[in-house]
C-alpha positions as CSV (number, residue, x, y, z in Angstrom):
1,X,0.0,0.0,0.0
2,X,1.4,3.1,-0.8
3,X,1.7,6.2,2.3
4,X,-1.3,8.9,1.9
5,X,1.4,12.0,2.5
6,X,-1.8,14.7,2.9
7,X,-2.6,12.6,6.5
8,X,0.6,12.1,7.5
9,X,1.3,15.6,7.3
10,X,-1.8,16.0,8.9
11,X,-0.3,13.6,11.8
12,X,3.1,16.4,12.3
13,X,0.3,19.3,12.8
14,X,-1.5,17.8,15.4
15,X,1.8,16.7,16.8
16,X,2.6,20.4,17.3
17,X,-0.7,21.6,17.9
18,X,0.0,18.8,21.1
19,X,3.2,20.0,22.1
20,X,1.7,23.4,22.2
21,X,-1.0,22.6,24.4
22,X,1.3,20.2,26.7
23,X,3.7,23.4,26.6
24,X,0.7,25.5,28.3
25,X,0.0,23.0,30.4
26,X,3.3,22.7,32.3
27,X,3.0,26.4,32.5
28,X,-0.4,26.5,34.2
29,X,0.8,23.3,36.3
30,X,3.9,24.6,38.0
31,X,1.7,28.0,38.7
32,X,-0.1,25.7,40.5
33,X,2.5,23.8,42.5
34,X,4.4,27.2,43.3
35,X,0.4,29.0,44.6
36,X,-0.1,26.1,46.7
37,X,3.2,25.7,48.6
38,X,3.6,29.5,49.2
39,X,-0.5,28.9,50.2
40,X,1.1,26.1,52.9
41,X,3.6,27.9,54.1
42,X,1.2,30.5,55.1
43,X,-1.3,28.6,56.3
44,X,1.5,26.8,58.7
45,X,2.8,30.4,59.3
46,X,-1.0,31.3,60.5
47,X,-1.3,28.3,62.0
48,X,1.3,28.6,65.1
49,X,1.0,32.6,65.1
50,X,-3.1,31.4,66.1
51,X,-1.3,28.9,68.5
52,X,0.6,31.0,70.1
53,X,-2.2,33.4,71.2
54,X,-4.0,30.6,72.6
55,X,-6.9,30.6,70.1
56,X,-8.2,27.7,67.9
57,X,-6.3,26.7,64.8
58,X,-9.6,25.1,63.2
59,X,-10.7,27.8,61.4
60,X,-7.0,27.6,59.2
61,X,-7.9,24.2,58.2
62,X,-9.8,25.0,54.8
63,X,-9.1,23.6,51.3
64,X,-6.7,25.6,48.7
65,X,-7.8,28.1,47.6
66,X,-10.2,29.0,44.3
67,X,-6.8,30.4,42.5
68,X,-5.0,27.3,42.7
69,X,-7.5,25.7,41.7
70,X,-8.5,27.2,38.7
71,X,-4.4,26.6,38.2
72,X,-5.0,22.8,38.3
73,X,-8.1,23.1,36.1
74,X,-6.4,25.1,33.4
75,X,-3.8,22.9,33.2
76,X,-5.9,19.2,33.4
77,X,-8.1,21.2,30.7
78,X,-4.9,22.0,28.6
79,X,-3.0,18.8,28.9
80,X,-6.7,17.3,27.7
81,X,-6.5,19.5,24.8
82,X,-3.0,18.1,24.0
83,X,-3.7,14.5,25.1
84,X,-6.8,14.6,22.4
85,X,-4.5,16.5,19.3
86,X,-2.0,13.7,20.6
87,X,-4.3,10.8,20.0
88,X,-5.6,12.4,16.6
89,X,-1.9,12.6,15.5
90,X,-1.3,9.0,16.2
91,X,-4.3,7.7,14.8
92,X,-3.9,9.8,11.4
93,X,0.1,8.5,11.8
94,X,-1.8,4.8,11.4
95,X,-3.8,5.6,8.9
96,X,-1.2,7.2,6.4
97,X,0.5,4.1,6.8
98,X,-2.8,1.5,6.8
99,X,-0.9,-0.3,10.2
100,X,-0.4,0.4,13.4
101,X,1.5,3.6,14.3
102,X,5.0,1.8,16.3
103,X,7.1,0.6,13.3
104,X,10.0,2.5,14.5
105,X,11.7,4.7,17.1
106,X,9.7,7.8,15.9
107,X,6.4,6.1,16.2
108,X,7.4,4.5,19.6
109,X,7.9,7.6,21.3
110,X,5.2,8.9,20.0
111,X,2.6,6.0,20.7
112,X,4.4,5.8,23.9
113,X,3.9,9.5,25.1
114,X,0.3,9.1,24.5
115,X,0.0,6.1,26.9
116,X,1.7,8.1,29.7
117,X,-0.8,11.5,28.5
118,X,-3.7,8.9,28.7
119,X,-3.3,6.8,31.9
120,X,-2.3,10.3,33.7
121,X,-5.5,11.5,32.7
122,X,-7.9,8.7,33.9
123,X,-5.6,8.7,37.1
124,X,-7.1,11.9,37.6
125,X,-10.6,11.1,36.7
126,X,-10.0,8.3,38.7
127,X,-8.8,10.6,41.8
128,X,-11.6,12.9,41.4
129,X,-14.4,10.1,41.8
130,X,-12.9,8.2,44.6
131,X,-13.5,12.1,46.4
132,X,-9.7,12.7,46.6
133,X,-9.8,16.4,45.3
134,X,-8.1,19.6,46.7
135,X,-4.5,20.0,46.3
136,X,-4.0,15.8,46.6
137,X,-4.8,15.0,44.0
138,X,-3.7,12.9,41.0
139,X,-3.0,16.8,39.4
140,X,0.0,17.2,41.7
141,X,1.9,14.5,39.0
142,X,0.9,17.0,36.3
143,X,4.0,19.4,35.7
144,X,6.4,16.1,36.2
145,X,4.0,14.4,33.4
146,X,4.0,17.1,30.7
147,X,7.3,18.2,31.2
148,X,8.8,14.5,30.1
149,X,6.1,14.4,27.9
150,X,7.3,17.2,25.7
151,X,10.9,17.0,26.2
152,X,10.2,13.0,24.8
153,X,8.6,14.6,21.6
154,X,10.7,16.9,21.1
155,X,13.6,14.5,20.8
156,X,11.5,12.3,19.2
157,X,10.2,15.4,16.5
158,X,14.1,16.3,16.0
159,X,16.6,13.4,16.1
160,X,14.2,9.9,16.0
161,X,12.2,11.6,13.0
162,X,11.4,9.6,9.8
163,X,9.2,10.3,7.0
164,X,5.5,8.0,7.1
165,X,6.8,4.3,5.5
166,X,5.5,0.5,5.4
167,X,7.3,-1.8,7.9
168,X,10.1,-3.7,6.9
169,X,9.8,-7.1,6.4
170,X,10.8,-8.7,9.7
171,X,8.0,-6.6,11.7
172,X,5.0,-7.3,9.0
173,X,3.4,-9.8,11.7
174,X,0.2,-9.5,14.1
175,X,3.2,-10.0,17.0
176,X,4.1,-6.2,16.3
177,X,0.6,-5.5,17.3
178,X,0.8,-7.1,20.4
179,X,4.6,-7.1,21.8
180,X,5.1,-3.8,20.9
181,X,2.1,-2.4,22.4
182,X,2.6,-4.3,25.3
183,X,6.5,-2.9,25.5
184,X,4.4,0.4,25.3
185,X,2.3,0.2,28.2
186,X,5.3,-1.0,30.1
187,X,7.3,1.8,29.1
188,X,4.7,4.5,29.6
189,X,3.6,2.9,33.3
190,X,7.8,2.6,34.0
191,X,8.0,6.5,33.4
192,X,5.2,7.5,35.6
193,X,6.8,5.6,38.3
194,X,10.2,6.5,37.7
195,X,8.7,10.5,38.0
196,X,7.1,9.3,41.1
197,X,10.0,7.9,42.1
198,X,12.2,11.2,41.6
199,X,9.9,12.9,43.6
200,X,10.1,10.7,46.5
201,X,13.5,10.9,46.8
202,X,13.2,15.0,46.5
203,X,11.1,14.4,49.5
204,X,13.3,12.4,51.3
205,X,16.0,14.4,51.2
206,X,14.0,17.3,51.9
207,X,12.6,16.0,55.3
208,X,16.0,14.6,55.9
209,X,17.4,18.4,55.9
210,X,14.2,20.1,57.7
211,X,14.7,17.0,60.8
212,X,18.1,18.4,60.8
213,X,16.8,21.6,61.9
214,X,17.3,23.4,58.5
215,X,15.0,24.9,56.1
216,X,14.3,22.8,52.9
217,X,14.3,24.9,49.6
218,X,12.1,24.4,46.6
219,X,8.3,25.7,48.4
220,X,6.2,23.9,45.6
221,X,7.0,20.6,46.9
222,X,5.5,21.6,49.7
223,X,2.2,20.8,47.9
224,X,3.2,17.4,47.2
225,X,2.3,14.0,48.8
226,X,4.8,13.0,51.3
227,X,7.9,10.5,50.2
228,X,6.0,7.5,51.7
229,X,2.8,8.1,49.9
230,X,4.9,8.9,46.8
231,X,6.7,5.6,46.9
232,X,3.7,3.9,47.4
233,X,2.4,5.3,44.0
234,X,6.0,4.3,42.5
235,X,5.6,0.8,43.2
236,X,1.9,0.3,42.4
237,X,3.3,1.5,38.9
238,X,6.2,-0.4,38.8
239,X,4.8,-3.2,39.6
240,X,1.8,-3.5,37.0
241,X,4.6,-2.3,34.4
242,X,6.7,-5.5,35.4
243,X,3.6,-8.1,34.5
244,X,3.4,-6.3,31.2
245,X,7.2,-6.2,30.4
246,X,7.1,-10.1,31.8
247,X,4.8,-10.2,28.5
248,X,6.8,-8.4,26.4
249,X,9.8,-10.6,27.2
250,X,8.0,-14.1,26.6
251,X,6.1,-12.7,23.3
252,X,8.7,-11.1,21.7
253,X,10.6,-15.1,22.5
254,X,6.9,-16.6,20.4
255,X,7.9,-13.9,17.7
256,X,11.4,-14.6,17.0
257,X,10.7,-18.4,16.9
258,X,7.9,-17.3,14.6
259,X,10.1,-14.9,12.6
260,X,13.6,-16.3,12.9
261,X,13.1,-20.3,13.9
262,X,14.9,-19.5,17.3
263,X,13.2,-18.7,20.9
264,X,16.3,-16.9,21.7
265,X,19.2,-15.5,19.3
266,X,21.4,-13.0,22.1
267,X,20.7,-10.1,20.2
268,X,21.6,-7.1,21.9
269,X,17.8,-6.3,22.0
270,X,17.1,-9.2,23.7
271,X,19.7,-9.1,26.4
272,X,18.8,-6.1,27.2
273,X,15.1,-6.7,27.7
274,X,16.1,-9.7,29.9
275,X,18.7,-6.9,31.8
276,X,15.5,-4.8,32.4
277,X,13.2,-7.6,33.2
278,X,15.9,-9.0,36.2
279,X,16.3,-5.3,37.5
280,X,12.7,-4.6,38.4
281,X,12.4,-8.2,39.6
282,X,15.0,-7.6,41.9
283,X,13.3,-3.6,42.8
284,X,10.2,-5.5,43.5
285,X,11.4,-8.7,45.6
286,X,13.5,-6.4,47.4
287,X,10.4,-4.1,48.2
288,X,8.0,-6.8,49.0
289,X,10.4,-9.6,50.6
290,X,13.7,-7.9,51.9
291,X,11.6,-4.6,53.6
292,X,13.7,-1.9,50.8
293,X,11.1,0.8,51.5
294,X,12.9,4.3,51.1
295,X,16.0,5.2,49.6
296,X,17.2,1.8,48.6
297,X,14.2,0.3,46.8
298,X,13.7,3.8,45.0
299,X,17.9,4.1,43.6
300,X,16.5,0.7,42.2
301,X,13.9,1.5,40.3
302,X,15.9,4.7,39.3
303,X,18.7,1.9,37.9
304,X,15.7,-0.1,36.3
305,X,14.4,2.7,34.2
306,X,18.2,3.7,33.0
307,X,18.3,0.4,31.5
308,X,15.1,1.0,29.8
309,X,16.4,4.4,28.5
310,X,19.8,2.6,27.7
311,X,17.4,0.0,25.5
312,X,16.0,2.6,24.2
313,X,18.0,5.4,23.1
314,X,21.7,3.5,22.9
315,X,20.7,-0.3,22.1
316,X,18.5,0.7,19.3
317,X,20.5,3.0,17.4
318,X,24.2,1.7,18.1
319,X,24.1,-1.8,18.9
320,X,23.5,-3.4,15.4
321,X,21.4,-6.7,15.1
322,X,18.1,-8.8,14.4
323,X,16.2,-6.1,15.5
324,X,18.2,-3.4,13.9
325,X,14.7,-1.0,12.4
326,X,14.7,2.0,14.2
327,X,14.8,3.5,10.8
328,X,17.3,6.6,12.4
């Protein structure tokens, strides 16, 4: 089938039209983050002035206020914008092509971004039903979501770019439809915990320096979860991107038996999956078995998701082999 240029070009103007709104969003976000911690210090700053006059602090104890969250609003209702021109540019992507939008590392990162906009998204919803609103919510991921979000594309838009093709022969197969979606998921769930994890140890370190009898610096973090709640979230993550990459690793075995009559040929894409898969097993026995809560369990899953960039951004373009079609 030959590529319909109109839609794919179509497909690069939504992409901006995305990175536009995601831009905004951040913007609108970190407003957001920065009202709400000066709001906390405040209110704390209220709080023991009430104290120490003997009165009642009860009054203090009020949700943020209508400015930040008009912030949060603007920017859910902006990255929405840009999760919804993102979709439309992947689907049209597809359709240029008539298959699926992840032939190669351009189409990855884009399909890939998506997932994370998508799953960030319906953890809000999903925050905002349960009854967890205010300035808890799932929202307080949003400025460490868009921002990796657009910095991805943007790489992706300037050095993983390649014109709208047909697949190469070795990945014309209903396996590409499955392994590398799965691979997707896994990736995308892998980053929001990895940003999770970053947090947490931000966190750490910052209650580490205020028990010390110091002030902590950055005052939007402030209007974050604490580090325990935050690695919490990481390994919820984590842990339902490790049963998909489990997948990914025993499908993408069924598809080289299918494709090259081996279940195994130690190609460098291969041995790296297996490096990734055996990190995050060891993350997660170490945080359900050995009691790694903290620090230790989170450098873990911060060495995990290096590995997964290293896959990536290195194995795929530098380290030649079987699975050599990155098309850079």
């Amino acid at each position: 089938m030959t590529v319909d240029e109109n839609i794919a070009q179509i497909s690069n103007l939504l992409l901006y039209g995305a990175m536009t709104a995601y831009l905004f969003s951040f913007v609108a976000y970190a407003g957001d983050l920065a009202d709400g911690g000066k709001e906390i210090k405040a209110r704390e700053a209220r709080r023991r002035e009430q104290a120490a006059a003997g009165g009642s602090t009860t009054t203090l104890e009020k949700p943020i206020t209508a400015r930040r969250r008009r912030a949060a609003a603007v920017g859910t209702s902006l990255f929405a914008l840009g999760a919804l021109l993102h979709l439309g540019s992947v689907v049209s992507r597809g359709v240029s092509v008539h298959r699926v939008p992840w032939g190669n590392m351009f189409e990855f990162a884009l399909t890939g971004t998506l997932v994370v906009a998508l799953a960030y998204l319906v953890a809000v919803v999903r925050a905002h039903r349960a009854g967890l609103g205010g300035g808890r919510d799932a929202r307080y991921l949003g400025t460490f979501v868009a921002g990796p979000v657009l910095v991805t594309l943007g790489i992706a838009l300037v050095k993983l770019y390649v014109e709208a093709a047909q697949l190469v022969p070795a990945l014309d197969s209903y396996w590409l439809i499955i392994h590398v979606f799965v691979a997707i998921l896994a990736t995308a769930l892998s980053t929001l915990g990895f940003s999770a994890t970053v947090l947490q140890l931000v966190q750490e370190k910052r209650d580490r320096v205020t028990a010390a009898g110091k002030r902590a610096g950055g005052v939007f973090m402030d209007a974050l979860p604490g580090s325990v709640e935050l690695e919490r979230t990481a390994f919820r993550l984590n842990a339902v991107a490790f049963v998909m990459w489990t997948f990914t690793l025993i499908a993408g075995a069924v598809w080289a038996q299918v494709a090259w009559n081996r279940y195994w040929n130690w190609d460098s894409k291969e041995v790296w999956t297996f490096v990734i898969w055996v990190v995050y097993a060891c993350y997660l026995h170490a945080r359900a078995t050995r009691g790694w809560d903290g620090r230790r369990a989170a450098w873990l899953s911060v060495l995990a998701f290096a590995c997964m960039l290293f896959n990536y951004l290195v194995v795929n373009i530098f380290f030649p082999g079987l699975h050599s079609y990155a098309g850079v």
